[in-house]
C-alpha positions as CSV (number, residue, x, y, z in Angstrom):
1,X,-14.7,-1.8,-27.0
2,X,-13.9,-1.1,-23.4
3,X,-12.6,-4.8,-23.3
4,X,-9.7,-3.8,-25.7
5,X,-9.0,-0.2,-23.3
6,X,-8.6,-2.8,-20.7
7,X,-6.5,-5.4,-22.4
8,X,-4.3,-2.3,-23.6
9,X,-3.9,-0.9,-20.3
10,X,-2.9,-4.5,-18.5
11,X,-0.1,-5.0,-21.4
12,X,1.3,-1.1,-21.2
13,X,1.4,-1.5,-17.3
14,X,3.0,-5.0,-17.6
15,X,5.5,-3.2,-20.2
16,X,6.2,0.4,-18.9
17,X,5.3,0.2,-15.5
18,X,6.9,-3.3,-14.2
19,X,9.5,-3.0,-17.3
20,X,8.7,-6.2,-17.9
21,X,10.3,-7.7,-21.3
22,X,8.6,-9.5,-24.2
23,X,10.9,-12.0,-24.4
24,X,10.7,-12.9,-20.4
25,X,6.8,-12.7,-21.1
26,X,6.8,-15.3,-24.0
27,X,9.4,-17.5,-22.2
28,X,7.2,-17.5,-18.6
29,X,4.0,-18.7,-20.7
30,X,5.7,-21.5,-22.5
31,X,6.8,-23.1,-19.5
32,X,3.6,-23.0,-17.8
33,X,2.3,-24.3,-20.7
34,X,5.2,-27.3,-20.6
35,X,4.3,-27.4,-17.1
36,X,0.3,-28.3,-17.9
37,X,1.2,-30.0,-20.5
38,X,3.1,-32.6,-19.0
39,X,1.4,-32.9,-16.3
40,X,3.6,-31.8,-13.4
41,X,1.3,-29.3,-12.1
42,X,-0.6,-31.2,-9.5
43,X,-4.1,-29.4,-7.9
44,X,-3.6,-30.2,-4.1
45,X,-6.4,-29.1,-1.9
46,X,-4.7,-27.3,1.3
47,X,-6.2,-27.1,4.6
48,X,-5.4,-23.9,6.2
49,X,-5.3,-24.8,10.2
50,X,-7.6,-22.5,12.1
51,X,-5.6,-20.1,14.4
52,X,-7.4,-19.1,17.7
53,X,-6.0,-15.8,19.5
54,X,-6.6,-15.6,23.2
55,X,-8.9,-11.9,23.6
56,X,-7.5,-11.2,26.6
57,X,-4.1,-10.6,25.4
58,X,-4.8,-8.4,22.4
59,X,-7.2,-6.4,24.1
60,X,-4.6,-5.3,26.5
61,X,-2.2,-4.3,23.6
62,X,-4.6,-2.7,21.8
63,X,-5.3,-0.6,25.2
64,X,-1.9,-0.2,25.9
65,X,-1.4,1.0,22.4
66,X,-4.6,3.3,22.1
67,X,-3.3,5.4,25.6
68,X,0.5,5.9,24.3
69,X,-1.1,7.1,20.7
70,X,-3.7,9.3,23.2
71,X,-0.4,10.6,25.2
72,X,1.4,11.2,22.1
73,X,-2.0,13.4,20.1
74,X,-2.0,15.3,23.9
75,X,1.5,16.3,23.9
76,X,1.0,17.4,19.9
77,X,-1.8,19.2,20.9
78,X,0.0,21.4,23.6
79,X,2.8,22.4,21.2
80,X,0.5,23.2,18.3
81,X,-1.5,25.3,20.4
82,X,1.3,27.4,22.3
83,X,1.8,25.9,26.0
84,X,5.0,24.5,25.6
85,X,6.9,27.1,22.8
86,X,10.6,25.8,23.8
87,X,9.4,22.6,22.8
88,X,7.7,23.8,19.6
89,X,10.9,25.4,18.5
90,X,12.9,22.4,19.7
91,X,11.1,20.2,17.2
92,X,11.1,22.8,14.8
93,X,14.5,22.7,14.2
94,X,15.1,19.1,14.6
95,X,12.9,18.6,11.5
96,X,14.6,21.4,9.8
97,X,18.3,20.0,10.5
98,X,17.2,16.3,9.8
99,X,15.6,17.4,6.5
100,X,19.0,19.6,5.1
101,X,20.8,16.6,6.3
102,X,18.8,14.1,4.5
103,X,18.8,16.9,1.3
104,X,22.6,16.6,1.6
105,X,22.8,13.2,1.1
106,X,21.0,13.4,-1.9
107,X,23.1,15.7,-3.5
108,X,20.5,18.7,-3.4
109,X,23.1,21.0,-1.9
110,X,22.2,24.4,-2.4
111,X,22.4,28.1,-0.9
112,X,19.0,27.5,1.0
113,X,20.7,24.5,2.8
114,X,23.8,26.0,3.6
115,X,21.9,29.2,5.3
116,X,19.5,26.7,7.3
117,X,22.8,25.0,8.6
118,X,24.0,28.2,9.6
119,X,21.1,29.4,11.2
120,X,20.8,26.1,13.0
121,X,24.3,26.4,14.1
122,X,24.4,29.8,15.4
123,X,26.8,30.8,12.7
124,X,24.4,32.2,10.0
125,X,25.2,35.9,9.2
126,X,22.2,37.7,9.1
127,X,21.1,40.1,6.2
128,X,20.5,43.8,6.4
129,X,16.8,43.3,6.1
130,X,15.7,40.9,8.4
């Protein structure tokens, strides 16, 4: 029972999810199967070569890597918690502008966008109750 639920499930994900097509399925298996058949499918045993890395050298990338990604959580740190505001707000808006941008090319233009640009710019009218 729960080998037919499986079966099911491989063919509708071969069918919906990949959009694969019966026709490219049936066509794939009957030349693998010409392929067997006649022999051209050889089994060659591979020998992967063994790779040695030096320690030395990824250790110090590693290190270098761990203290920028340390510098970087720091520096998040002090704007999330207050210390540097200007740069808070700084951020703040690059994200916003880079995100109605990004919405723009997309075609999601809406009111929302246009006020964020204004506001961004300096241009946005303000309404009577903010």
């Amino acid at each position: 029972m729960v080998e037919s639920y499986v079966g099911v499930s491989i063919i509708w994900f071969i069918f919906e999810v990949l959009e694969y097509h019966l026709m490219t399925l049936v066509c794939n298996g009957l030349i693998l199967k010409l392929v067997k058949c006649l022999g051209l499918y050889q089994h060659i045993s591979t020998k992967i070569p063994k790779v040695l890395i030096p320690q030395k050298p990824v250790l110090e990338i590693v290190s270098s890597l761990r203290i920028e990604l340390n510098k970087g959580f720091a520096a998040i740190i002090d704007i999330g918690s207050g210390k540097h505001l200007k740069k808070f707000l700084s951020r703040r808006g690059m994200t916003r502008s880079v995100n109605c941008i990004s919405s723009m090319e997309k075609g999601n233009i809406n009111d929302t966008n246009y006020r964020r640009i204004g506001n961004l710019t300096g241009s946005g009218r303000r309404e009577a109750g903010m």
